[in-house]
C-alpha positions as CSV (number, residue, x, y, z in Angstrom):
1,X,3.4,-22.8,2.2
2,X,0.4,-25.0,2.1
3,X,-2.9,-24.0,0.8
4,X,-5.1,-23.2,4.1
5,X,-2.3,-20.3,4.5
6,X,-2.6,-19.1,1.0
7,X,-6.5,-18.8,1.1
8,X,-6.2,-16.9,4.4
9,X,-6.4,-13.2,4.8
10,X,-2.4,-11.3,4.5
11,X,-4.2,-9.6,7.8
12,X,-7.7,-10.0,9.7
13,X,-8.3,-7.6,12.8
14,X,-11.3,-8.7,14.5
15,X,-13.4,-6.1,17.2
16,X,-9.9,-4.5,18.2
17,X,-10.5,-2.0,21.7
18,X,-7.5,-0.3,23.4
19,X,-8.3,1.5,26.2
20,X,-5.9,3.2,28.7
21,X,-6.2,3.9,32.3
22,X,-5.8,8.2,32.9
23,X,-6.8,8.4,37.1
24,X,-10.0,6.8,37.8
25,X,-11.3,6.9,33.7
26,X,-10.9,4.5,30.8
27,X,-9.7,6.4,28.0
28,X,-11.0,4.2,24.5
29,X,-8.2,4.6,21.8
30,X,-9.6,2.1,19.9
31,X,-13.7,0.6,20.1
32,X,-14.4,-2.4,18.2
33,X,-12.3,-1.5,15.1
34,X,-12.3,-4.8,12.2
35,X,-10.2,-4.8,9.4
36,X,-9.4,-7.4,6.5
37,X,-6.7,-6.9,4.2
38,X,-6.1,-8.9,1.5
39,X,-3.1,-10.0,-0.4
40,X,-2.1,-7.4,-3.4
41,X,-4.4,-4.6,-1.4
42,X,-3.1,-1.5,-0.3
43,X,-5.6,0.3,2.7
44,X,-5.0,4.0,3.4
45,X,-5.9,4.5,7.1
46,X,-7.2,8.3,7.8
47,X,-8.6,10.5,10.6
48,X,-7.6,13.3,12.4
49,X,-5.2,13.3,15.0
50,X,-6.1,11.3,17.9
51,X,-8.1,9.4,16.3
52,X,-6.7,6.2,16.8
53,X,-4.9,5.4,13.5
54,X,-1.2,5.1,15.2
55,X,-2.5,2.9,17.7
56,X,-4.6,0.9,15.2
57,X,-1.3,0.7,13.0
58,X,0.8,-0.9,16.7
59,X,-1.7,-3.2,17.8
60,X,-1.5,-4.9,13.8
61,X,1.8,-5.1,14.0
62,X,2.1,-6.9,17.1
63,X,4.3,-4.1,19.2
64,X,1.0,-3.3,21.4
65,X,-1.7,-5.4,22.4
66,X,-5.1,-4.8,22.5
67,X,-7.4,-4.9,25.3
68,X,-9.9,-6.9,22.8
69,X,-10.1,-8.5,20.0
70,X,-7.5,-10.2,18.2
71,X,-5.6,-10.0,14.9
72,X,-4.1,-12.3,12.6
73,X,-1.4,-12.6,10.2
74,X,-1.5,-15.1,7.0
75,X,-3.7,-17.1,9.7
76,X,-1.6,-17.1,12.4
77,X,-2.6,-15.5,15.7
78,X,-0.8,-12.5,16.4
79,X,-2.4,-10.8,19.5
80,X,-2.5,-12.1,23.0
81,X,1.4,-14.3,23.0
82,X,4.2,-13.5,24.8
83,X,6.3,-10.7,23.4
84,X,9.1,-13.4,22.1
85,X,5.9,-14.7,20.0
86,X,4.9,-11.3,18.9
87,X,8.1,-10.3,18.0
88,X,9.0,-13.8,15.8
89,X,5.5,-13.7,13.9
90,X,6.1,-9.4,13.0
91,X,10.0,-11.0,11.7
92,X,8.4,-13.2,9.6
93,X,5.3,-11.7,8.2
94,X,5.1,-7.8,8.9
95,X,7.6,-5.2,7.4
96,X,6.9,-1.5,9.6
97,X,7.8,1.9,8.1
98,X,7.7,4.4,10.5
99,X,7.9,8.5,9.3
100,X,11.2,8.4,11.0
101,X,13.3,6.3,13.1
102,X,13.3,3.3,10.7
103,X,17.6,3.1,10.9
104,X,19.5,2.4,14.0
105,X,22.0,5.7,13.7
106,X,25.4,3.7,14.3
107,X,25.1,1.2,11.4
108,X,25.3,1.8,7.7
109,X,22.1,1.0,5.4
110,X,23.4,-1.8,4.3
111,X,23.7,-3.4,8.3
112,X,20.3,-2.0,8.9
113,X,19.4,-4.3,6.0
114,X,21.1,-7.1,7.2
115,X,20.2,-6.9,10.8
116,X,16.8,-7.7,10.9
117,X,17.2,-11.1,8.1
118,X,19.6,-12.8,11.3
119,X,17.7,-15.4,13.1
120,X,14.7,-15.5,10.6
121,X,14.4,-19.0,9.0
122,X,14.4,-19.4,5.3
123,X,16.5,-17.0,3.0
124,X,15.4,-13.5,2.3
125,X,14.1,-13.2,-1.2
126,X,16.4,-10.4,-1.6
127,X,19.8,-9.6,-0.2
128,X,20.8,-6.5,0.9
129,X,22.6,-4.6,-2.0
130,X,19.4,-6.1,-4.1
131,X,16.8,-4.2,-1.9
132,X,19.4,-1.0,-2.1
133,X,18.6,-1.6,-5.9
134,X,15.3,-1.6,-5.5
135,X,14.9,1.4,-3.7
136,X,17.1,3.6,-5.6
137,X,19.8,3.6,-3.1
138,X,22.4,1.4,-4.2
139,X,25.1,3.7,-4.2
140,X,24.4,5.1,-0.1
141,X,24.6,1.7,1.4
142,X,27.8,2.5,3.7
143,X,26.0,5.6,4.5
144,X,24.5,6.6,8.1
145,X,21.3,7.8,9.0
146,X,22.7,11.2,9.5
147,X,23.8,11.3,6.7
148,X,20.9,11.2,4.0
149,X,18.6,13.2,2.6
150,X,15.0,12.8,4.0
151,X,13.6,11.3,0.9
152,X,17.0,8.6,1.4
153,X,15.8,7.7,4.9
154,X,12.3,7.0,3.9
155,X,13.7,5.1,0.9
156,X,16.4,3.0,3.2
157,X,13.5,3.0,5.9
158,X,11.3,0.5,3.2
159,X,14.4,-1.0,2.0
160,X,14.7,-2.3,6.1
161,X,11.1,-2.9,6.4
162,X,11.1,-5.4,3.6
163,X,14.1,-7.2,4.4
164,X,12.3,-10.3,4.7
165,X,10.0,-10.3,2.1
166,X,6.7,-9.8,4.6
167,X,3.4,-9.9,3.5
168,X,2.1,-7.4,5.0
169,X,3.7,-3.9,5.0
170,X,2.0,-1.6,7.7
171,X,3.2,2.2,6.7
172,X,2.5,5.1,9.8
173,X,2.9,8.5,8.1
174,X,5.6,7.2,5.8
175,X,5.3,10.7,3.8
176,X,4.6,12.7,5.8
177,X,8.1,14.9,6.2
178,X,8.8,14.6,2.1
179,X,8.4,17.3,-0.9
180,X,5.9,16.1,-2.8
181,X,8.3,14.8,-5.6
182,X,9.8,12.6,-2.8
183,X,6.6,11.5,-1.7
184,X,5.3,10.3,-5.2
185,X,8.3,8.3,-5.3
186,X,7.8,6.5,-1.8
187,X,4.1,5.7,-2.9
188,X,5.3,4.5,-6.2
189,X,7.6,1.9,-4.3
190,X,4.9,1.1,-1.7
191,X,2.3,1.0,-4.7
192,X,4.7,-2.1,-6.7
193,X,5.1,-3.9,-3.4
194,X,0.9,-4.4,-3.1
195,X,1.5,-5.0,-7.0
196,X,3.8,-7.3,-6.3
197,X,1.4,-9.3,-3.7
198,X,1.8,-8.0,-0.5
199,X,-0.5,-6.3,1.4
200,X,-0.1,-2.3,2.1
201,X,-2.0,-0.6,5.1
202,X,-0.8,3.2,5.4
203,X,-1.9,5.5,7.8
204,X,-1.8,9.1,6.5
205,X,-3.0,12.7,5.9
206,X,-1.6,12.5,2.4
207,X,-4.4,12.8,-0.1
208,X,-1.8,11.3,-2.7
209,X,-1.6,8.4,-0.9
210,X,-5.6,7.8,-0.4
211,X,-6.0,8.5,-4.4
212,X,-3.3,5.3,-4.6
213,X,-5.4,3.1,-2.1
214,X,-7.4,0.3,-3.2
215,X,-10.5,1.2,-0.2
216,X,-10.3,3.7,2.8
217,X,-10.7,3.4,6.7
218,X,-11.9,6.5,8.0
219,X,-11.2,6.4,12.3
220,X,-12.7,8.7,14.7
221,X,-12.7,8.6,18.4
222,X,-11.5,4.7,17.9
223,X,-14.6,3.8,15.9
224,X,-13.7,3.2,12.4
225,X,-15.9,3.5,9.3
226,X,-14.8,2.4,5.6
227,X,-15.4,4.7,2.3
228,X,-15.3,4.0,-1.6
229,X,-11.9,4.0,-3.2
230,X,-11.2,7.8,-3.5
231,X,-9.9,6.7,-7.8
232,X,-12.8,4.7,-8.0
233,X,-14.8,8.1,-7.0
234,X,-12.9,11.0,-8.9
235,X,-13.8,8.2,-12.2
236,X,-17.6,8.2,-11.6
């Protein structure tokens, strides 16, 4: 990787609107929302439902466009290609963890692993039963979907979305289903991945997973506003 990439933003979202079309009105999901995200920072995303945070969440990772604006991963434009485009620069860069659906139900863990690493140049920095390992699953990874726990699927659902070592990992109410045992253990594993370099945007209610944020996004009505790190506040 050469250096211009290295000094670039993990992910820069410039003046991002959404709007949809309801009749004769514009409905604004999202108005003029920027966001930088740097490398080894995790961003918790909050707001109250309907906010905008899920479609805030899409747009970054490339699987909805926005009607302005544009955003960019590691430097590379993401917004405004051609779906093929979209879909190669999210294989290469982005790893998405959903609150559920993360596993297709007919393969095993393991070929949910495996399935998104085909076609993606350059080797994976882990293989599959290595990424089982480092989620705590490496003895469920002939298992389906149906048949693990909920804390499992959230587990195997980050083992899948960091099957090729992105650099960002985008996170939509990743907790939100979990005991709160469960849930420290997810934000534990999402809290040594920004460690680890990447960066970590999370959309959530979960006031654990704010106190584990780096800086918070506050979005209401599409308009977003940013707040003090909630540690960095409970410490002064």
């Amino acid at each position: 990787m050469n250096a211009r990439a290295e000094a670039e933003p993990a992910l820069c979202a410039r003046e991002l609107y959404r709007f949809y079309r309801s009749g004769d009105e514009e409905v604004f999901a999202l108005r003029g929302v920027s966001l930088t995200v740097d490398a080894g920072e995790t961003v918790a995303v909050v707001g109250p439902s309907g906010s905008g945070k899920s479609t805030l969440l899409a747009c970054l990772a490339g699987l909805d466009e926005p009607s302005g604006g544009e955003v960019r991963l590691r430097g590379h434009r993401l917004s405004h290609r051609s779906e093929w485009e979209r879909t190669r620069l999210r294989a290469q860069h982005v790893g998405v963890l959903l609150q559920s659906g993360n596993l297709l139900p007919h393969l095993s863990v393991r070929d949910n692993i495996r399935l998104p690493q085909h076609g993606v140049p350059g080797r994976p920095a882990l293989c599959a039963d290595e990424l089982l390992d480092l989620v705590g699953l490496s003895e469920r990874g002939h298992a389906l979907a149906r048949q693990l726990s909920g804390g499992q699927l959230a587990r195997a659902g980050l083992a899948v979305a960091l099957a090729n070592s992105p650099a960002v990992i985008l996170a939509d109410e990743p907790t939100g289903e979990l005991d709160s045992t469960t849930e420290q253990s997810v934000l534990a594993l999402l809290t040594a991945q920004a460690q680890a370099g990447k960066a970590v945007i999370i959309v959530t209610h979960s006031s654990r997973a704010v106190r584990r944020a780096d800086r918070v996004i506050t979005l209401a009505d599409g308009i977003a506003t940013a707040g003090r790190d909630e540690t960095a506040r409970q410490a002064s």
